[in-house]
C-alpha atoms as one frame of an Amber mdcrd trajectory, in Angstrom:
protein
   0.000   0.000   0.000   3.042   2.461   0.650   4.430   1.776  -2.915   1.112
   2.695  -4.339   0.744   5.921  -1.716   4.497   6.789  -2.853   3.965   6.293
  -6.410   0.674   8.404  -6.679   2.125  11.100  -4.697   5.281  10.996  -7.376
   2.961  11.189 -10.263   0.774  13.830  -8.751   4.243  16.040  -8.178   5.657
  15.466 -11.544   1.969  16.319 -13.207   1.829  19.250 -10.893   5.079  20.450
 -11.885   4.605  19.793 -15.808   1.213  22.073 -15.957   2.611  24.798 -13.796
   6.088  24.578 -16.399   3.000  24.885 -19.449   0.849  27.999 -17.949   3.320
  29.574 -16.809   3.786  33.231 -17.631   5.181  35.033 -20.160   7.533  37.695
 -20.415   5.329  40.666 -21.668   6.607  42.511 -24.798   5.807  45.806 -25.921
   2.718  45.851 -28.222   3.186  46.207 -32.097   0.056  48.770 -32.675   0.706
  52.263 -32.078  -0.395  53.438 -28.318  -3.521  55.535 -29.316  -4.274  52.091
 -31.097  -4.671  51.763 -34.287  -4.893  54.854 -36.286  -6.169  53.019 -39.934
  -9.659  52.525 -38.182 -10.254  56.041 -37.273 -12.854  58.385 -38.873 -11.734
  61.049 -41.273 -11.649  64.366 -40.113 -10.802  66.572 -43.205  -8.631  66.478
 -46.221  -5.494  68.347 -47.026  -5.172  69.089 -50.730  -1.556  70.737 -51.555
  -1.183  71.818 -54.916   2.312  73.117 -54.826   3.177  69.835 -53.782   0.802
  67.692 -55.369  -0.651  65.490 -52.523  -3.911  64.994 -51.018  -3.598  63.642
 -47.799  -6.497  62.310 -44.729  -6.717  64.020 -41.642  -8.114  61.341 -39.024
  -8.720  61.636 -35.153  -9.144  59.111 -32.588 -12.776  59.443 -31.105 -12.168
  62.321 -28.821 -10.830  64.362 -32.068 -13.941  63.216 -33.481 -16.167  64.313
 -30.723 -14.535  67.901 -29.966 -14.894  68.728 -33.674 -18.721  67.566 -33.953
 -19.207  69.525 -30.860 -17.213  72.525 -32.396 -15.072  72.896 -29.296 -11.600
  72.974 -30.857  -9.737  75.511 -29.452  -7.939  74.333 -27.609  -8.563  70.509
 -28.172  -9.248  68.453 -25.447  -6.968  66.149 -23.326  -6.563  63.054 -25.244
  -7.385  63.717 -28.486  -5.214  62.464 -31.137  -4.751  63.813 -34.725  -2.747
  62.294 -37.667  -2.108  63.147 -41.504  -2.038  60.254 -43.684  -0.398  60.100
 -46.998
């Protein structure tokens, strides 16, 4: 009965220590989207159309640029809005 108590116990261990080795964490890493997340997805804002230079380029705001400028309070912009030109 001890060998079978022993050998239990010693399978038990090895199982315990075999899923905690599996789930353990980790290491984080630093994400690969931009911090404001991801700017492609955001609503356009306005155009820029540059004739001497020949580009037209969006204007797109995360969606506290897009709320401030629906609300028409612009000046200044809020805290946290985010604005970028795309080519």
């Amino acid at each position: 009965m001890t060998k079978k108590l022993s050998a239990a116990l010693l399978l038990a261990a090895a199982t315990l220590t075999v899923s905690s080795a599996l789930y353990a964490e980790a290491p984080t890493q630093k994400p690969a989207k931009p911090v404001h997340g991801e700017y492609k997805d955001w609503p356009v804002l306005g155009v820029s159309h540059r004739q001497e230079k020949t580009s037209v380029r969006a204007i797109v705001g995360n969606a506290v640029a897009i709320k401030a400028a629906r609300s028409g309070q612009i000046t200044p912009w809020p805290d946290g809005t985010v604005i970028a030109k795309l080519k």
